[in-house]
C-alpha positions, -999 to +999 in steps of 0.1 A: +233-502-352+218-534-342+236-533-311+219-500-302+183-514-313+191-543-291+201-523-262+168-499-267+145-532-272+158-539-236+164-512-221+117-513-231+114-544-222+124-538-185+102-512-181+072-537-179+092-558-152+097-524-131+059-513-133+046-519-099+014-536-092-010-507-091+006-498-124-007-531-142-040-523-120-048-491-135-042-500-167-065-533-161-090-509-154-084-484-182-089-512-207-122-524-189-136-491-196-124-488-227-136-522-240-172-515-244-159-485-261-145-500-286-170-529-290-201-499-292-181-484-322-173-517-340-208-528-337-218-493-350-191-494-382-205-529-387-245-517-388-232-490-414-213-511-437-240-537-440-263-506-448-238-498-473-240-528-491-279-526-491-274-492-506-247-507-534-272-538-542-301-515-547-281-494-570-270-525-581-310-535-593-320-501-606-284-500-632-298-534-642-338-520-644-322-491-667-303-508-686-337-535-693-358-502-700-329-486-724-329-521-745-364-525-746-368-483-756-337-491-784-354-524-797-386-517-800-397-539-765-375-566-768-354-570-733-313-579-731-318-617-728-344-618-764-319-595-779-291-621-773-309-648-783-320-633-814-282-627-822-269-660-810-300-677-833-294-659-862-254-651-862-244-683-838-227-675-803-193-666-820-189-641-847-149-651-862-147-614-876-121-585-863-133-564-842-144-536-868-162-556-891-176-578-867-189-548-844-202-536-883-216-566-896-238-571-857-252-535-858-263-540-895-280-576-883-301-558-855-308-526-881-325-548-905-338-575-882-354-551-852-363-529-882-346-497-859-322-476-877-284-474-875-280-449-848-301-468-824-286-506-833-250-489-824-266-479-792-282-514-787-247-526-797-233-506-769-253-519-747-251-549-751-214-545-751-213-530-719-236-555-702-211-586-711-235-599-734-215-594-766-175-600-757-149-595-779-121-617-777-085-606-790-067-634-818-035-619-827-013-641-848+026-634-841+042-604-849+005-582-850+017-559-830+052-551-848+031-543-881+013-512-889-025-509-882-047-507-909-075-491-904-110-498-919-132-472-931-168-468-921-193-468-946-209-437-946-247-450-937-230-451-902-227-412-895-193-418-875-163-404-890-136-418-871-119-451-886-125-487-869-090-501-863-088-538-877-079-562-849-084-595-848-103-620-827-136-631-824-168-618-810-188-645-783-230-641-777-234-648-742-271-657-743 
């Protein structure tokens, strides 16, 4: 096999020594037209993928105006950054609960603090969640994951129905 590839490699690489001069002219010339060709359309790729990335960074900005707007609508006017602080001040910038009770215990603290009711704190929660500003970090001691999960029930001022599994960790305020 390699004998073959070997021979075939060879038998290639002598066709370059037996082009004749006009050969290696003509293709000179070919790649002297091409060239600006190729330069025209690279130059054109790169104009559309920097307008790509102004397209990505403006969505970028408007996510981040939304999300500012959805707080302030869930809070009562208070933005993302006074919400976190308000949470770090009063609950400290980590929360050593699972992930249940700690997700519980942070959604009652804005009800009653913010004065909103439960539905909209989960929200804020959420929110906050998904914008980094609450993280939840995972603690589990050895063998967690060989026992069974225990599950905690909701109380029933939350108006979910599903059980909040019991894992622990901590949650971090990143204010």
């Amino acid at each position: 096999m390699w004998s073959d590839l070997s021979d075939k490699l060879l038998e290639w690489e002598s066709g370059f020594l037996e082009k004749s001069e006009e050969e290696f002219k003509e293709e000179k010339e070919h790649f002297k037209r091409e060239l600006p060709k190729i330069k025209a359309e690279r130059n054109a790729m790169a104009r559309r993928l920097h307008k790509l990335d102004q397209i990505i960074a403006k969505t970028k900005i408007l996510i981040d105006d939304l999300s500012e707007d959805y707080c302030k609508y869930l809070s009562k006017g208070r933005t993302i950054a006074e919400v976190a602080e308000i949470i770090k001040r009063n609950l400290g910038k980590e929360i050593d609960d699972d992930f249940g009770n700690g997700k519980k215990n942070v959604v009652k603290f804005l009800s009653e603090y913010l004065k909103i009711d439960k539905s909209a704190a989960r929200k804020l929660f959420d929110l906050l969640e998904e914008e980094k500003v609450l993280l939840f970090s995972l603690d589990a001691p050895d063998g967690f994951w060989t026992n069974p999960v225990t599950y905690v029930p909701l109380q029933d001022d939350f108006d979910v129905t599903e059980p909040i599994v019991e894992i622990p960790g901590k949650w971090t305020v990143n204010a």
